[in-house]
C-alpha positions in Angstrom: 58.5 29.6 202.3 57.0 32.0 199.5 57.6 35.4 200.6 56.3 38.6 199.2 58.7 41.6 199.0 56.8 45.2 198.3 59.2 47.6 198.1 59.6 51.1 196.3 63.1 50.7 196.6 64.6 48.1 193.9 67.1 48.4 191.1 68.1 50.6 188.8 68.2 52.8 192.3 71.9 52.5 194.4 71.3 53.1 197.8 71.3 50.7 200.8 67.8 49.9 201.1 68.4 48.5 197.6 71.5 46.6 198.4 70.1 45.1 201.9 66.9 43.8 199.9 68.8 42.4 197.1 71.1 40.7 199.8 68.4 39.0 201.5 66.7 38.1 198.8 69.6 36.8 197.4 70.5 34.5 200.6 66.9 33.7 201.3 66.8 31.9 197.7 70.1 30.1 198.8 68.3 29.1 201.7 65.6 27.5 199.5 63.0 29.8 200.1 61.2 31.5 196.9 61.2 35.4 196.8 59.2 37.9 194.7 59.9 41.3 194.8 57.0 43.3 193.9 58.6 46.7 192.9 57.9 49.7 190.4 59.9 48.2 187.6 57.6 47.9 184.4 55.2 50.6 186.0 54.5 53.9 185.5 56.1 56.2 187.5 57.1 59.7 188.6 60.4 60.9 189.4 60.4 61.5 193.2 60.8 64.8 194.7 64.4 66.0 195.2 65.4 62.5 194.2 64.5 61.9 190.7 66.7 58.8 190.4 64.2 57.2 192.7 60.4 56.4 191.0 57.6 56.1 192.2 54.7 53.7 191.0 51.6 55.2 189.8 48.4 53.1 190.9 50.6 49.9 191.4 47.4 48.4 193.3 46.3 46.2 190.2 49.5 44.8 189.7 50.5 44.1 193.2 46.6 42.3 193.1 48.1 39.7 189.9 51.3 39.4 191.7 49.7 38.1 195.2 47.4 36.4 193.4 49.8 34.9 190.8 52.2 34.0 194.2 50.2 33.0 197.0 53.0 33.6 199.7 53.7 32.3 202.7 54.3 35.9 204.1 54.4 39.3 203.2 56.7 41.6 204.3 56.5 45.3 203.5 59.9 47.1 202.8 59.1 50.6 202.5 56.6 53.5 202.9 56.0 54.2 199.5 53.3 54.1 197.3 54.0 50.5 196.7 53.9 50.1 200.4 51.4 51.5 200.8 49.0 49.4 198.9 50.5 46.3 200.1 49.5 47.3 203.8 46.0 48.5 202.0 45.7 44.8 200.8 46.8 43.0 203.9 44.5 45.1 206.0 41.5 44.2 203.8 41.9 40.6 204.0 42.9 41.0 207.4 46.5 39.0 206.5 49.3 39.3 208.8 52.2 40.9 207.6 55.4 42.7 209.0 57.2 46.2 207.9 60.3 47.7 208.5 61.9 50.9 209.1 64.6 51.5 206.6 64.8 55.4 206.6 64.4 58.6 208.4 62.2 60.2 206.2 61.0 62.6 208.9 64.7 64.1 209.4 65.0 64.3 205.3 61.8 66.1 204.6 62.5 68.6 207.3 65.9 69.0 206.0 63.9 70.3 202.2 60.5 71.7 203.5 59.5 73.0 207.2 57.6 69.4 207.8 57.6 69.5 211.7 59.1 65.7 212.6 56.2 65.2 215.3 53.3 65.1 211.9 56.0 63.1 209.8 56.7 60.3 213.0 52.7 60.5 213.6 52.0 58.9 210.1 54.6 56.5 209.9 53.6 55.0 213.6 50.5 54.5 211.9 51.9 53.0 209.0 54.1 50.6 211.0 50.9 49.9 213.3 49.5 47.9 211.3 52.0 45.2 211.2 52.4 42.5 213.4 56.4 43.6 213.9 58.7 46.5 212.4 61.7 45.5 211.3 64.7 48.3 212.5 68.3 47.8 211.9 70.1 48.2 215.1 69.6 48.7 219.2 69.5 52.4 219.1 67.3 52.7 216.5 65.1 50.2 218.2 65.1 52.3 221.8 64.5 55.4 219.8 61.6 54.5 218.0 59.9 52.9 221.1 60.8 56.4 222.8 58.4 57.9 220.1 55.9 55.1 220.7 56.3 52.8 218.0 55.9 49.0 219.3 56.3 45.5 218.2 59.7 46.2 216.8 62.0 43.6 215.5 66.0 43.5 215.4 66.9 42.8 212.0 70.4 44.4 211.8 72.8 44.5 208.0 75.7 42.6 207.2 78.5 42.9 204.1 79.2 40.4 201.3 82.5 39.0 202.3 83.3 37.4 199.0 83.4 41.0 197.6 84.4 43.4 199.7 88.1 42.5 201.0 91.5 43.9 201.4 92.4 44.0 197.7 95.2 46.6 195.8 94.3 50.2 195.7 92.8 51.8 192.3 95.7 53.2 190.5 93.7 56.5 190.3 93.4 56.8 193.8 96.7 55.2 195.0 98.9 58.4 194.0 96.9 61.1 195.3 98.3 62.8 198.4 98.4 61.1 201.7 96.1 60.4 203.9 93.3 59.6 201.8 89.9 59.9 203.4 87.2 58.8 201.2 83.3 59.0 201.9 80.8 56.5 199.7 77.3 56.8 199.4 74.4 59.1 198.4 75.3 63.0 197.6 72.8 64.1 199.8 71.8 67.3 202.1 70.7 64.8 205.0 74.0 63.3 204.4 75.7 66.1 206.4 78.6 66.2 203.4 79.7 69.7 204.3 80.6 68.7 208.0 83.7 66.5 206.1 84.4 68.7 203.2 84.5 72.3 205.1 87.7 70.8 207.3 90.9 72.1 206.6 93.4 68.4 206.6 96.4 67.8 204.8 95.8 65.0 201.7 93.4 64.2 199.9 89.3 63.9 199.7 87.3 61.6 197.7 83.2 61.1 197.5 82.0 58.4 195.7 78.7 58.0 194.9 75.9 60.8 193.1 73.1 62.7 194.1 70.7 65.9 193.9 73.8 67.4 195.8 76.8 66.8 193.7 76.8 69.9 191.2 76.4 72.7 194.5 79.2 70.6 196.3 81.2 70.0 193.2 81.2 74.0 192.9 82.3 74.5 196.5 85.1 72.5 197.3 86.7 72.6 193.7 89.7 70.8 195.2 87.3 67.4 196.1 87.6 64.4 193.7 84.1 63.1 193.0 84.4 59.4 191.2 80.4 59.1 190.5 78.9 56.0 191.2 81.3 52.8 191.2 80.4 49.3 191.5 81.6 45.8 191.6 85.4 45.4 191.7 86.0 49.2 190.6 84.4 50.4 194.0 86.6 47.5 196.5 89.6 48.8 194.9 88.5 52.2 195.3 87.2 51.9 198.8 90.7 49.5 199.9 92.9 52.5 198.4 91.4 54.6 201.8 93.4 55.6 204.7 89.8 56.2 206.0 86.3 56.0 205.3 84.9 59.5 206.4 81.0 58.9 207.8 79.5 62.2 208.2 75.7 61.5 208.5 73.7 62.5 211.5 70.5 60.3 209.8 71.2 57.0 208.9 69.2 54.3 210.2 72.6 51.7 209.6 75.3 53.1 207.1 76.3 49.8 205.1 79.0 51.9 203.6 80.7 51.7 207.0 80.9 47.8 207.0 82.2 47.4 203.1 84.9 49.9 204.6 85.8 47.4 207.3 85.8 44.3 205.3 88.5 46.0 202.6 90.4 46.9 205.7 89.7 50.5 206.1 88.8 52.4 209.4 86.0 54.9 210.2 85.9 58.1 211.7 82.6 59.2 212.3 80.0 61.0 214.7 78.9 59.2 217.9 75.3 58.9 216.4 73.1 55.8 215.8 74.0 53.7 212.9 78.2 54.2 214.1 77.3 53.2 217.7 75.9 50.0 216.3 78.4 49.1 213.9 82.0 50.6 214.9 84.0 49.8 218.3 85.6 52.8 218.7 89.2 52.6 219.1 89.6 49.3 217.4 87.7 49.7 214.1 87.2 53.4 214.1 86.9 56.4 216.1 84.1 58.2 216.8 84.0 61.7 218.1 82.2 64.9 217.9 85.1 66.5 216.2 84.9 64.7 212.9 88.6 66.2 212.0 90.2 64.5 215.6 87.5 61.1 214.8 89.8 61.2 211.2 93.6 61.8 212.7 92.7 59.5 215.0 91.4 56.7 212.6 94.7 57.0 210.8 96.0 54.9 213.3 94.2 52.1 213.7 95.2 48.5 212.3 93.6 47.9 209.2 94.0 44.5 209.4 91.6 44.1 212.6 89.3 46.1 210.8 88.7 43.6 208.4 88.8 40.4 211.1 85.6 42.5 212.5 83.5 42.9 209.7 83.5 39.0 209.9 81.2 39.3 212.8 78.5 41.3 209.8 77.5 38.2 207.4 74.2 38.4 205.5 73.3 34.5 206.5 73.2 35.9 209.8 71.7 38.7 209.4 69.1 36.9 207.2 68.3 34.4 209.9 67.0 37.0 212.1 64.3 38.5 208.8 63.3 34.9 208.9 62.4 35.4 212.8 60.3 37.8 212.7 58.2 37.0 209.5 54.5 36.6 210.3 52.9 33.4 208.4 49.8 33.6 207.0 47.5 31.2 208.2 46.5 28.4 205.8 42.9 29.6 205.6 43.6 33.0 205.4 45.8 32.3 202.4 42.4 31.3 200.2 41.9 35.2 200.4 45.3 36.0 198.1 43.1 34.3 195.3 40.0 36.1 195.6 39.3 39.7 194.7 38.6 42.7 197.7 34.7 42.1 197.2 35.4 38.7 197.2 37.6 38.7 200.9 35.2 41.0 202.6 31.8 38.6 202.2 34.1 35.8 202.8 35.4 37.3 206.6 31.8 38.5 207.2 30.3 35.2 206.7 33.4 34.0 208.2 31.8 35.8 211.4 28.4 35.6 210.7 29.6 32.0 211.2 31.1 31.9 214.4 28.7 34.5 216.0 25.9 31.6 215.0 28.0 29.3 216.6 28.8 31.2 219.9 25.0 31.6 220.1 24.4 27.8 219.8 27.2 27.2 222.7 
């Protein structure tokens, strides 16, 4: 198949949308299928609000028209909510194409946690949004039951997985491995929605770590003088880094998944963490973590698990799985829909009109 990625989220950006996109893209090419990611690289752009690592596309509609056109895929799937997004599901609609969506972030708990946005007006739009596909994509079983509790339908388990040939029990980073024990790291975004402060406000013997950036670094950085923060880390630097925990420490209250939590596991590293979606779905608690509501008894008891059953689990995650079930849920576009992709908005709209013009003549005749 040709399938068409839209997404607002792509590289240079480090966050999981990013990595889960280029994971499947990277396995559905192994598989033989041909991807192209439409994304704001090469566009102009605006820095996003309280996140100016992350751009936004300005007007991207006349070069997501040359890239369909260009393509012609065999489906379109819509990654994100952006303005990307956006006009993807603008397109689609207009040529009346089938395509799917899917639900990587809480956007309505992150805009209320910077600017009184009540969540009922931030859910309302994005049901709309996601309407409009033929499935939404969401990442796990909780998230699917609590999206259909706020009346989103059609949804469409697509859950994460971890790349195995990286992220394995490996020697600790020599920076980290004589730093006071235990050593509980957290890895991700430096984030207010990440619920940071609920890990670095407890008082445990040994040592703290974040890795990772964010608008929240310098405030946090300030506060809790006594914190090591590594910055962003990739490739080999960040498995050694992530291997030297006694713990991975998985504060957020928000995430949709928390792939951080399964690159722990595969280096052999346990997770203490709130009893919240995203850890439900991913952590058997008692065997690769602990999960509690007292994040400082979640850690002590994490300290104990077996590391090396940590790691047989995250087996279970692997991104040809995982992969498998995007492939499900695509919706092809039919063969003579697909003459539309080549054709201009005008263009599409006479074509359907005539299309029914057509078959209204016909019903007539019948």
């Amino acid at each position: 198949m040709k399938i068409a990625l839209a997404s607002d989220a792509w590289t240079p950006q480090t966050n999981g949308v990013v990595t889960t996109l280029k994971a499947t893209a990277a396995t559905l090419t192994e598989l033989g299928h041909e991807v192209r990611v439409i994304s704001p690289q090469g566009l102009s752009s605006i820095a996003c609000p309280s996140y100016p690592e992350i751009r936004l596309a300005l007007a991207p509609g006349a070069h997501l028209v040359r890239e369909l056109k260009a393509f012609r895929p065999h489906a379109v799937h819509v990654a994100t909510e952006g303005p990307l997004g956006l006009a993807m599901r603008r397109y689609c609609r207009a040529r009346a194409l089938p395509f799917t969506s899917s639900y990587h972030t809480r956007y309505p708990e992150y805009l209320r946690a910077r600017w009184p946005i009540p969540l009922a007006v931030s859910y309302a739009w994005l049901r709309r949004f996601h309407g409009a596909a033929v499935r939404t994509f969401v990442s796990s079983a909780s998230l699917e039951a609590e999206l259909g509790a706020r009346g989103f339908a059609c949804l469409h388990r697509w859950r994460r997985g971890v790349d195995l040939r990286r992220f394995r029990p490996v020697a600790p980073h020599p920076q980290l491995a004589s730093l006071p024990r235990p050593l509980m790291v957290y890895a991700g975004r430096l984030a207010v929605e990440k619920n940071l402060e609920a890990f670095l406000r407890l008082e445990l013997p040994g040592s703290k770590v974040l890795i990772g950036d964010g608008p929240e670094r310098a405030a946090l950085a300030a506060r809790y003088p006594q914190v090591r923060f590594t910055g962003y880390c990739f490739g080999e630097e960040l498995v050694s880094r992530l291997a030297a925990a006694d713990v991975l420490v998985f504060p957020s209250l928000t995430d949709t998944f928390g792939l951080t939590m399964l690159e722990a596991l595969a280096c052999g590293v346990p997770v203490a963490a709130f009893p919240v979606p995203g850890p439900l779905d991913v952590i058997e608690s008692g065997v690769t973590g602990v999960l509690d509501h007292d994040l400082g008894r979640a850690i002590g008891a994490a300290l104990r698990l077996e590391r090396r059953v940590c790691a047989a689990r995250a087996a279970q995650f692997s991104w040809h799985a995982a992969t498998a079930q995007f492939l499900a849920g695509l919706a092809p576009i039919p063969l003579a829909r697909r003459a539309a992709l080549a054709v201009g908005r005008s263009s599409a709209m006479i074509a359907r009109i005539s299309a029914r013009r057509q078959a209204s003549e016909a019903g007539d005749a019948n």
